[in-house]
N, C-alpha and C positions, 0 to 999 in steps of 0.2 A: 472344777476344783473349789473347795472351801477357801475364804480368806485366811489363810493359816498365820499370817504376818499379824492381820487385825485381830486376831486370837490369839496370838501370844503379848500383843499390846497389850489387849482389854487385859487377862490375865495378870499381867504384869502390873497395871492401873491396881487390880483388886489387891495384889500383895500388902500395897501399902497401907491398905485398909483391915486385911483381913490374915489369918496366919498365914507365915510362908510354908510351912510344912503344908498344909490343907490345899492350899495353893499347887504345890509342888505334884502331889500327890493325884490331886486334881488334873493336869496339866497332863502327870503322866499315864493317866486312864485315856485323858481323851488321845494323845499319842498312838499309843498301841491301838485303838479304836481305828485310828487311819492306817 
C-alpha cells in the first residue's frame, strides 16, 4: 500500500505554499486514482 498519511501531509505542507484549489483538486485526482 502507498503511504497515503505521508501524502496527504506532503499535500497539505504544499497548500500553504501553493493554491488550495489546485491543491484540492489535485488531491482529488490522486484519490479516485486509488
Amino acid at each position: 500500500m502507498m503511504p497515503m498519511r505521508s501524502l496527504l501531509i506532503g499535500l497539505t505542507s504544499l497548500a500553504s505554499h501553493e493554491s488550495f484549489a489546485t491543491l484540492e483538486a489535485a488531491s482529488s485526482l490522486i484519490l479516485v486514482r486509488l
